[in-house]
C-alpha positions in Angstrom: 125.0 -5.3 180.8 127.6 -8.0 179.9 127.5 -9.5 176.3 130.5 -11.5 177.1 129.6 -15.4 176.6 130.8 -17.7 178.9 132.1 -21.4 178.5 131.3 -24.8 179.3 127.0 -26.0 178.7 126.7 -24.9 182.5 128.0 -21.3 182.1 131.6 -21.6 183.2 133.7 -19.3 184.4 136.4 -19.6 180.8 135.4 -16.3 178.8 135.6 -15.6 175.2 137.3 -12.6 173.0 134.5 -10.6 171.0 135.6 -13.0 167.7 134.3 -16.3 168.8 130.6 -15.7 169.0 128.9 -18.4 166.7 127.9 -18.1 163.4 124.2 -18.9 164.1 124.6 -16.4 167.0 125.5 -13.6 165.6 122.9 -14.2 162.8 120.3 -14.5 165.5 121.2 -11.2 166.8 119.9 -8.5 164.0 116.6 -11.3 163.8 116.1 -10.4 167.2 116.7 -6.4 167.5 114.2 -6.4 164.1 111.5 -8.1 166.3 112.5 -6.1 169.3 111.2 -3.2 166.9 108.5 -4.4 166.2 107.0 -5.5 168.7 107.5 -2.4 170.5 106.1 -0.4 167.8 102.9 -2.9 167.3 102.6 -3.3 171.4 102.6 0.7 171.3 100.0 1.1 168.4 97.7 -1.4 170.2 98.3 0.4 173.6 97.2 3.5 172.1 93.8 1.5 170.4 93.1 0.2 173.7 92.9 3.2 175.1 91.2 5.0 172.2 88.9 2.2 172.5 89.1 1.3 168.7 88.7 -2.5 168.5 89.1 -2.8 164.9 92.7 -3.3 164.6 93.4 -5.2 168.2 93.2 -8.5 166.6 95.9 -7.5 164.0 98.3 -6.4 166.5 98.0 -9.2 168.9 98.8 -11.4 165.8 102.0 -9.3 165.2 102.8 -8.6 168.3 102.8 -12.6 168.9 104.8 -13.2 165.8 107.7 -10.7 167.1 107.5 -12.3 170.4 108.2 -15.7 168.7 110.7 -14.6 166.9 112.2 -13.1 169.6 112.1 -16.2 171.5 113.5 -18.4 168.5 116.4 -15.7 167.8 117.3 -16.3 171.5 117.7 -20.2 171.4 121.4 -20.4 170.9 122.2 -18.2 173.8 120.0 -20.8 175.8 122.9 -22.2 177.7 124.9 -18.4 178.3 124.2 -16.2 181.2 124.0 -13.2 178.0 120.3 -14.6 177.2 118.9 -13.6 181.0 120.6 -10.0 180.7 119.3 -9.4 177.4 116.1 -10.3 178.3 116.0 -8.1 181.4 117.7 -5.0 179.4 114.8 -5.3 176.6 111.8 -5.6 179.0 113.2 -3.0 181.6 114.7 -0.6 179.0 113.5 -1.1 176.0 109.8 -2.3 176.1 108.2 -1.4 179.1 109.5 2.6 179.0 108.0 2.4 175.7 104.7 0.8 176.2 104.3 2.9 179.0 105.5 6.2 177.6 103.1 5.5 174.6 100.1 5.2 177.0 100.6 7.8 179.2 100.6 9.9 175.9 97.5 8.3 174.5 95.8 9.1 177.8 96.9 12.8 178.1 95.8 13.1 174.5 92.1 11.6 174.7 91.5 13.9 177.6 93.2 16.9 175.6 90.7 16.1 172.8 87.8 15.6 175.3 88.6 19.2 176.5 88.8 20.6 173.5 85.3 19.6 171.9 83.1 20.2 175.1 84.6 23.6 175.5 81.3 25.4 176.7 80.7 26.3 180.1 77.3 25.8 181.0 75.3 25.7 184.3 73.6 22.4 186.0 71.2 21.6 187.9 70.6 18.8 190.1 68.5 17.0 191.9 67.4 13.6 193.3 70.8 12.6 194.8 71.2 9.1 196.1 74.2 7.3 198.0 75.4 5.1 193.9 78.5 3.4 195.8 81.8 3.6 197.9 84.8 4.4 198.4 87.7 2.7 200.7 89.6 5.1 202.8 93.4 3.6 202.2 95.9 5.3 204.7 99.5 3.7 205.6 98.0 1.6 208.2 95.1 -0.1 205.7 91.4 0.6 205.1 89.9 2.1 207.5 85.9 2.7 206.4 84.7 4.1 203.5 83.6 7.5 201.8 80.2 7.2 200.1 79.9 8.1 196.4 76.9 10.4 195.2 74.8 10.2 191.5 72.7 13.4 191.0 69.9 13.9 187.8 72.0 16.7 186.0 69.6 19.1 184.2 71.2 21.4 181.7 70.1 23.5 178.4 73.0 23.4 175.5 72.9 23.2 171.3 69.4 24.2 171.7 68.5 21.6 173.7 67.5 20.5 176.8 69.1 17.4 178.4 68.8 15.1 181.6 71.1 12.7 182.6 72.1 10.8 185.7 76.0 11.3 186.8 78.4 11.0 189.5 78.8 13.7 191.4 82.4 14.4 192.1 81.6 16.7 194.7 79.0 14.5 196.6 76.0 15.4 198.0 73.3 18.5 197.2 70.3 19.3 197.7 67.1 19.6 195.0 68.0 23.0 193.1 72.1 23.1 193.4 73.4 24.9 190.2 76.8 23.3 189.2 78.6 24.5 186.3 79.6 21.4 183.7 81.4 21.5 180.7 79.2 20.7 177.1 80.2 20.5 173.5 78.6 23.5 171.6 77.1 20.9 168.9 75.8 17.5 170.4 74.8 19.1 173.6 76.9 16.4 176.0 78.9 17.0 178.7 81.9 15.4 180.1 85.0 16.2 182.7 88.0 17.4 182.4 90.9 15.9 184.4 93.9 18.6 184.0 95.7 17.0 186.9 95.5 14.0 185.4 96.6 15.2 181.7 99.7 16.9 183.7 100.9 13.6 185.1 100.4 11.4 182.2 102.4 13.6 180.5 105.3 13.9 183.3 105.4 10.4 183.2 105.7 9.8 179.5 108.9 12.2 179.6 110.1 9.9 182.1 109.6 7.4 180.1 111.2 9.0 177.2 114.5 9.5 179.2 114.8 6.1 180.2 114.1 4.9 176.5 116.1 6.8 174.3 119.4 6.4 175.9 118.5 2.6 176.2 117.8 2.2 172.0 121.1 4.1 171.4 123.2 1.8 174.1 122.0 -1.1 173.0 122.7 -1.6 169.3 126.0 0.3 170.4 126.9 -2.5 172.6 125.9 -5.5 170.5 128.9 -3.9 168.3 131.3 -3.4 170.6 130.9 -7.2 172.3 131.2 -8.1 168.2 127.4 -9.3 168.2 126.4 -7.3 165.4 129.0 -5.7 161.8 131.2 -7.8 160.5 133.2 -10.6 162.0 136.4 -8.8 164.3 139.6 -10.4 162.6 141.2 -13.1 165.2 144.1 -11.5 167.1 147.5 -12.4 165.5 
């Protein structure tokens, strides 16, 4: 990424030494790293509501998250007329923000369906009848659709916490007959019964590492380069 400005309103070819930023630009900059911040940090908490499902707080963080935004977008003004403004923006949403946003969610997914495993740790046996074609399925390949794979529900009948319980699922193995025994998994104390996705967990988590490689580097470089280019510290003294 290039920090150097360049002259003339129409972004000339006559470049500048690190000194002659602007006052009002270089005040602009630390205004716009702090709302970088946090508007990664309050994008990443409401991320991780989303997919928690807590709507509570979203309203709060959409309010921040808006405010850093704005302020981002004020803090940028000055640059308005200097190719700088388009590469920042493209280094903070490619490098900064989105590995962030994304590394945060693949984490908050791979953690609900850790705690998911967790409490409905019991191993119990199924049984199902009354199966019924609930929906579809396209059948993508590299040359399009090409049909479609029908999607089974089954009445699930199972004993656990003392209990007996019936409920209507999907059946991610399709098709039985009246009397198939199918082992689900059922938390020891409410009796419920959910999936568990270990595939799924494994590649969230892949992904968030990814993620964390790409950001890390990115919030060291950056501030690092906003001092070199003079955009950030004190004033360089002009050349003799």
């Amino acid at each position: 990424m290039t920090y150097r400005p360049t002259g003339g309103p129409t972004g000339g070819a006559t470049d500048r030494t690190r000194g002659e930023w602007s006052t009002l630009q270089r005040a602009c900059v630390p205004v716009a790293l702090v709302a970088t911040v946090v508007a990664t940090v309050v994008g990443g908490l409401a991320v991780w509501q989303w997919l928690a499902d807590d709507r509570g707080v979203r309203s709060a963080y959409a309010l921040a998250l808006g405010a850093a935004v704005l302020a981002c977008g004020v803090a940028a003004v000055p640059f308005r007329r200097r190719d700088v403004l388009a590469d920042a923006v493209g280094v903070v949403v490619v490098f900064l923000l989105l590995p962030t946003l994304v590394g945060v969610g693949a984490v908050a997914s791979a953690t609900s369906d850790i705690r998911e495993w967790r409490r409905t740790s019991q191993a119990v046996t199924a049984t199902l009848s009354g199966c019924y074609v609930s929906g579809s399925q396209p059948i993508d390949t590299d040359r399009g659709t090409i049909g479609s794979d029908d999607l089974y529900s089954c009445t699930y009948r199972w004993t656990a916490a003392g209990r007996d319980w019936e409920q209507v699922r999907r059946s991610p193995n399709g098709d039985h007959p009246d009397g198939y025994r199918e082992q689900v998994w059922a938390d020891g104390k409410t009796g419920e019964v959910a999936e568990h996705h270990p595939i799924r967990i494994g590649l969230c988590l892949l992904l968030a590492l990814g993620c964390l490689i790409v950001a890390v580097p990115s919030w060291i470089v950056h501030p690092w380069m906003l001092l070199e280019y003079g955009l950030l510290g004190r004033r360089p003294k002009a050349d003799a």
